[in-house]
N, C-alpha and C positions, 0 to 999 in steps of 0.2 A: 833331425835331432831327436833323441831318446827322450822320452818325460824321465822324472824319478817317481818312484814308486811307492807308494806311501801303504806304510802297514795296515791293515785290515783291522778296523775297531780304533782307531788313533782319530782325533782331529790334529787341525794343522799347529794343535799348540802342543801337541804330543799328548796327550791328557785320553786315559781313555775313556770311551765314548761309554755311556748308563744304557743296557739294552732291556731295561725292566717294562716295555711297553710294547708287546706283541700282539698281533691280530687274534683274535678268539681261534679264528683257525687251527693255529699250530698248537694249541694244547689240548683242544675235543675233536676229536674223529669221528662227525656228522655220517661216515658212509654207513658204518656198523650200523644195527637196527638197535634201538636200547631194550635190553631185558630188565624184568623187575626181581629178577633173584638178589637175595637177599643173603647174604653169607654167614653173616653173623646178627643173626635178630636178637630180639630180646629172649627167645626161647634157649638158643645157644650158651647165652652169656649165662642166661640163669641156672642151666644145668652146671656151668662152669662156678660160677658162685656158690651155688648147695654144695657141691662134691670141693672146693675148699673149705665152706663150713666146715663142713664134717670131717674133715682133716683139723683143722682148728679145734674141734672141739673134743677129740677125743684127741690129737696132743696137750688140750689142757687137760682133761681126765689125769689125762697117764702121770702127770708133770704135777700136778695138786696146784694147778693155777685156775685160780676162780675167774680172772678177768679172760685169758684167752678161751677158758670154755666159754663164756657168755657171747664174744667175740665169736665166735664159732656159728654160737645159737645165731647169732644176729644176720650173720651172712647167708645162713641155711635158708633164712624166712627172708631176705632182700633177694636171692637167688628165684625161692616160690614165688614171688610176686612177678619178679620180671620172667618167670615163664607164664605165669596169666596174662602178664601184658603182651609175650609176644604172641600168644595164642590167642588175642583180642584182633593184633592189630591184621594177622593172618585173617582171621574171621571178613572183616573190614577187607583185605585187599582181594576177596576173594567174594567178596560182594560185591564193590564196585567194578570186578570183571565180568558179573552176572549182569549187571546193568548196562554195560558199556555193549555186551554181546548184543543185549536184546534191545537195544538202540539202535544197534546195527542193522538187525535183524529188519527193526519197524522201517528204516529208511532205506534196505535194501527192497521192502513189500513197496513201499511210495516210489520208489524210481521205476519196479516192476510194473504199478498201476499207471505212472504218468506213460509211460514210454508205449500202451497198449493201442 
């Protein structure tokens, strides 16, 4: 005798089943090796932010509108900061690769020394 065949995602009350609780597996792909590139840092954003100011501020020029040139101004200088901050935190990520090498470094000389 044949079973019947019950649709895929249904319990027996017909109701479909909540799949909102999956293993960490299926959404990170552990083989890849993680890179630290950074696509859109704070340096990116902030050239994009200046180069809007200054669209803002010279359509308010043109336009005789006081608020969107200042508007302009304001985004030029939120723009320069977050390129100081991404050019900080680059400083920083490129420090603690200098650290991390030469940590390497010291424990590859101790495995060198233990193993003589």
């Amino acid at each position: 005798m044949r079973r019947a065949v019950r649709p895929v995602g249904l319990t027996s009350s017909r109701r479909a089943v909540s799949y909102s609780y999956r293993p960490r597996s299926t959404f990170y792909s552990y083989e890849t090796p993680m890179t630290f590139s950074r696509p859109y840092t704070g340096q990116t954003k902030g050239v994009v932010n200046e180069a809007v100011g200054k669209v803002k501020e010279a359509t308010g020029k043109a336009t005789g509108s006081e608020k969107l040139t200042l508007s302009g101004q304001e985004q030029q200088a939120y723009g320069k900061g977050q390129q100081v901050g991404g050019k900080v935190a680059d400083a920083v990520a490129e420090g603690a690769k200098a650290v991390k090498d030469g940590a390497q470094k010291v424990v590859d000389a101790a495995k060198g020394a233990v193993g003589k």
